[in-house]
C-alpha distance (Angstrom), angle and dihedral (degrees) to the residues before:
residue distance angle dihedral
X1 . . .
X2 3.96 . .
X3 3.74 121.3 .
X4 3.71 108.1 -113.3
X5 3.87 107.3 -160.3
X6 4.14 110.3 -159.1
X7 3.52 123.2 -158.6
X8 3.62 130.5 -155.3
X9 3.77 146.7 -163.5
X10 3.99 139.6 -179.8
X11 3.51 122.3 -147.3
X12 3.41 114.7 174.7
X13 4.37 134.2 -166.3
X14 4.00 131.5 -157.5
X15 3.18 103.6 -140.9
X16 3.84 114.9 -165.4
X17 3.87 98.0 -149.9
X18 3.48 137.1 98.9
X19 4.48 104.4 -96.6
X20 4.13 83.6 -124.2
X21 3.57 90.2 47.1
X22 4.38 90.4 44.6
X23 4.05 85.3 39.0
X24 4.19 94.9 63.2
X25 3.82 87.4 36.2
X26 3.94 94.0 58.2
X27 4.16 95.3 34.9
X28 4.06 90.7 43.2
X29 3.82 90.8 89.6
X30 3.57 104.2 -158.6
X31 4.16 80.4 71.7
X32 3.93 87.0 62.1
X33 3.87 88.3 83.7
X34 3.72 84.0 60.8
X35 3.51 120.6 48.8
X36 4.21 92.4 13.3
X37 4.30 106.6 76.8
X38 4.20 96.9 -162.8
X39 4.33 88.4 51.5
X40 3.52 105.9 108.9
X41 4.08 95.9 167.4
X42 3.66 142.6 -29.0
X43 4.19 125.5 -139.9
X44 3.42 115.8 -164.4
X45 3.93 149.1 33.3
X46 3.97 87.9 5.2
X47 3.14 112.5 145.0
X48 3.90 106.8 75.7
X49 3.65 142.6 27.6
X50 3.69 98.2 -48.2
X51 4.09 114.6 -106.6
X52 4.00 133.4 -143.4
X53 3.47 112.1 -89.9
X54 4.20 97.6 15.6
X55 3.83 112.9 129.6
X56 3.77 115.8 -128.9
X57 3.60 124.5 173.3
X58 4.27 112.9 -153.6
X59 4.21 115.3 -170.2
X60 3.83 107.9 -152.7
X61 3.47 136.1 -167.2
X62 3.88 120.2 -126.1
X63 3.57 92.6 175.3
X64 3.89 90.9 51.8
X65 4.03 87.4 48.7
X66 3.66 89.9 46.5
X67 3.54 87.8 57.4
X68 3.64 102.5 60.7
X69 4.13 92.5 40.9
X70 3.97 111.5 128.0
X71 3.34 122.5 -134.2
X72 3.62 88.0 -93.2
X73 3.79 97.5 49.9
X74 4.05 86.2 50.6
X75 3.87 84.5 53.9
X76 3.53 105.3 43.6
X77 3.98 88.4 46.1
X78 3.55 94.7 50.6
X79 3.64 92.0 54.0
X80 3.93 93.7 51.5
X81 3.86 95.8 46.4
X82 4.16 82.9 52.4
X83 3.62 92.2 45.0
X84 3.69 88.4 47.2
X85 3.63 92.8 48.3
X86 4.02 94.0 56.1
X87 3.85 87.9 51.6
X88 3.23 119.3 -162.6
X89 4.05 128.2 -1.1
């Protein structure tokens, strides 16, 4: 079995809102465009705080995610996609 070393890192945000008030902002998904850097749209129920069982249909960008990966991102994927390739051991 290959070692698979994992880094990790903690960024943390004061946010000077109320959590319900930050909790229909972030599941309101015409807001993902905003504050989410791969959304490129959203179709759908979109215009409130999202609800079980609604359909909504989000088009991301890999290439615009790929272009904000650190270093470390780039390495860690890298080593999943050739873990991934290998399958199973």
């Amino acid at each position: 079995m290959t070692d698979v070393y994992v880094s990790a890192h903690t960024v943390s945000v004061h946010i000077g809102r109320p959590p319900p008030e930050v909790f229909d902002f972030i599941t309101t998904c015409s807001s993902w465009p905003r504050w989410h850097p791969a959304t490129v749209s959203v179709a759908g129920a979109v215009d409130h705080p999202a609800r079980e069982g609604e359909v909504i249909v989000e088009t991301v960008s890999y290439t615009h995610l790929r272009a904000h990966e650190t270093v470390l991102d780039l390495v860690c994927r890298l080593l999943l996609e050739k873990q991934n390739s290998r399958g199973p051991e």
